[in-house]
C-alpha positions in Angstrom: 0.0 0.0 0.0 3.5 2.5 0.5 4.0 1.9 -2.8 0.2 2.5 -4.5 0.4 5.5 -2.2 4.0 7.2 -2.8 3.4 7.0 -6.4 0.1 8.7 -6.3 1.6 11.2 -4.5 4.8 11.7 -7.1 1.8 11.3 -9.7 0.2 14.5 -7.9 3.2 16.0 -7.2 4.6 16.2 -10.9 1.7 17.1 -12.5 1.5 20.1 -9.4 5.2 20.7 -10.6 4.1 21.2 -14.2 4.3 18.1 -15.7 7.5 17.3 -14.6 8.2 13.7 -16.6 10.8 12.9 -13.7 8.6 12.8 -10.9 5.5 11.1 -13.3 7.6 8.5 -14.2 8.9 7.6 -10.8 4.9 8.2 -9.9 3.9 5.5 -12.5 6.4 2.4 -11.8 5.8 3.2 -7.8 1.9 2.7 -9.2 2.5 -0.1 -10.9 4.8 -2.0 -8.6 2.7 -1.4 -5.6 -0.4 -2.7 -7.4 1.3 -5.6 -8.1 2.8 -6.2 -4.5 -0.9 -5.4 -3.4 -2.7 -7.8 -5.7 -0.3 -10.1 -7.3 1.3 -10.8 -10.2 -1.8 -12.7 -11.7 -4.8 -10.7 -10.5 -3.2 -7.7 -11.9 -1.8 -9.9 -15.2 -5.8 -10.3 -15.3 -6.9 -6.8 -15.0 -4.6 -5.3 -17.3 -5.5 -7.9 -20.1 -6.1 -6.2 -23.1 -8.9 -8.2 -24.2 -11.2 -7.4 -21.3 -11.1 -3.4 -21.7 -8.7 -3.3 -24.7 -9.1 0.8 -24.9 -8.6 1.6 -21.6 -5.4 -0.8 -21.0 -4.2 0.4 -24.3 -4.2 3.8 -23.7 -3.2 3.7 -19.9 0.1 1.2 -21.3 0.8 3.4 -24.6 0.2 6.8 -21.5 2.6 5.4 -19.2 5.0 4.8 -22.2 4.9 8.1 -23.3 5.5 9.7 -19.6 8.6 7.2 -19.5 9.3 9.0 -23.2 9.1 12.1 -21.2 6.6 13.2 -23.6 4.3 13.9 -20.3 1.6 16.0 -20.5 0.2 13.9 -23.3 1.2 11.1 -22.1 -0.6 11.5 -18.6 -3.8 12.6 -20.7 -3.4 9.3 -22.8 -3.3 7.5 -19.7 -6.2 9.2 -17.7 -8.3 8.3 -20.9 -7.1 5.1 -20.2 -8.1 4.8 -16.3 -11.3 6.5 -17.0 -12.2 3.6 -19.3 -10.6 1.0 -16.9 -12.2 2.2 -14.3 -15.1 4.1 -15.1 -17.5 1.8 -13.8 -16.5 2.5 -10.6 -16.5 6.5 -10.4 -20.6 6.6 -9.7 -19.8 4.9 -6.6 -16.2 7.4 -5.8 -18.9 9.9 -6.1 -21.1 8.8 -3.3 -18.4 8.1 -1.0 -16.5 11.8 -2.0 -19.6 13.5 -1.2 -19.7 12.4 2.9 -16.6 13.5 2.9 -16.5 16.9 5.1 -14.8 19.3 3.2 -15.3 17.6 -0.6 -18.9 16.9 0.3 -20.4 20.5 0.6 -18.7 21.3 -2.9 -19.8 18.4 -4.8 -23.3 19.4 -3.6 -23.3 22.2 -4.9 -25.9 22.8 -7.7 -23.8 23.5 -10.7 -20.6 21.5 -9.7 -23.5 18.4 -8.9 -24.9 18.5 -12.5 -21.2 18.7 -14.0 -19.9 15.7 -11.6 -23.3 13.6 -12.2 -22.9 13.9 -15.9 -19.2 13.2 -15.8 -19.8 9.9 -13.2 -22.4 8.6 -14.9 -24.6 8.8 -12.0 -28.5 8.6 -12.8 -30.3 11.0 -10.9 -34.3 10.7 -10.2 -35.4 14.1 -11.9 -39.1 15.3 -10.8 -41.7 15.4 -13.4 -42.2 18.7 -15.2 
């Protein structure tokens, strides 16, 4: 979990530092590494196979490439394509929990930045009858 952890935090940290390819790359195999320490070698083998979401591991593989290529900013927008369509099935329910947080919560309540984040999510919300 060090690992998943330090290299979401070198991920945030070089795209704060203006995409600095250094700090992504270190960010990605840290990511990587630590997924596979976490999950092991075949569970991840199994969720990065190309013929379950073939987009979305093919865009996050040729992303991290191209970060490694230090071609960074679009390489980390390849590969956040990529993670949005590996694991966009799961942001509906990222939602939910973001909006009991305390501080995130009241924002993502809010009536504009609600309709952009339900639209972007996914999330189906029950609209009264006009």
């Amino acid at each position: 979990m060090i690992c998943v952890g330090l290299g979401i935090l070198f991920l945030l940290l070089g795209m704060i530092l203006l995409f600095d390819s250094g700090l992504l790359a270190i960010g990605n195999i840290l990511f990587l590494v630590g997924l596979t320490m976490l999950f092991g070698i075949q569970s991840c083998l199994s969720f990065f196979n190309p013929m379950r979401k073939p987009r979305g591991v093919i865009c996050f593989a040729l992303g991290v490439t191209l970060v490694l290529m230090r071609w960074s900013v679009i390489g980390m927008l390849v590969e956040i394509i990529g993670m949005v369509e590996m694991f966009g099935t799961f942001l509906p329910m990222v939602v939910s929990v973001l909006r009991g947080v305390p501080l995130i919560g009241p924002f993502l309540r809010l009536p504009l930045v609600s309709v952009v984040i339900d639209k972007l999510a996914g999330v189906k919300t029950k609209r009264p009858p006009v």
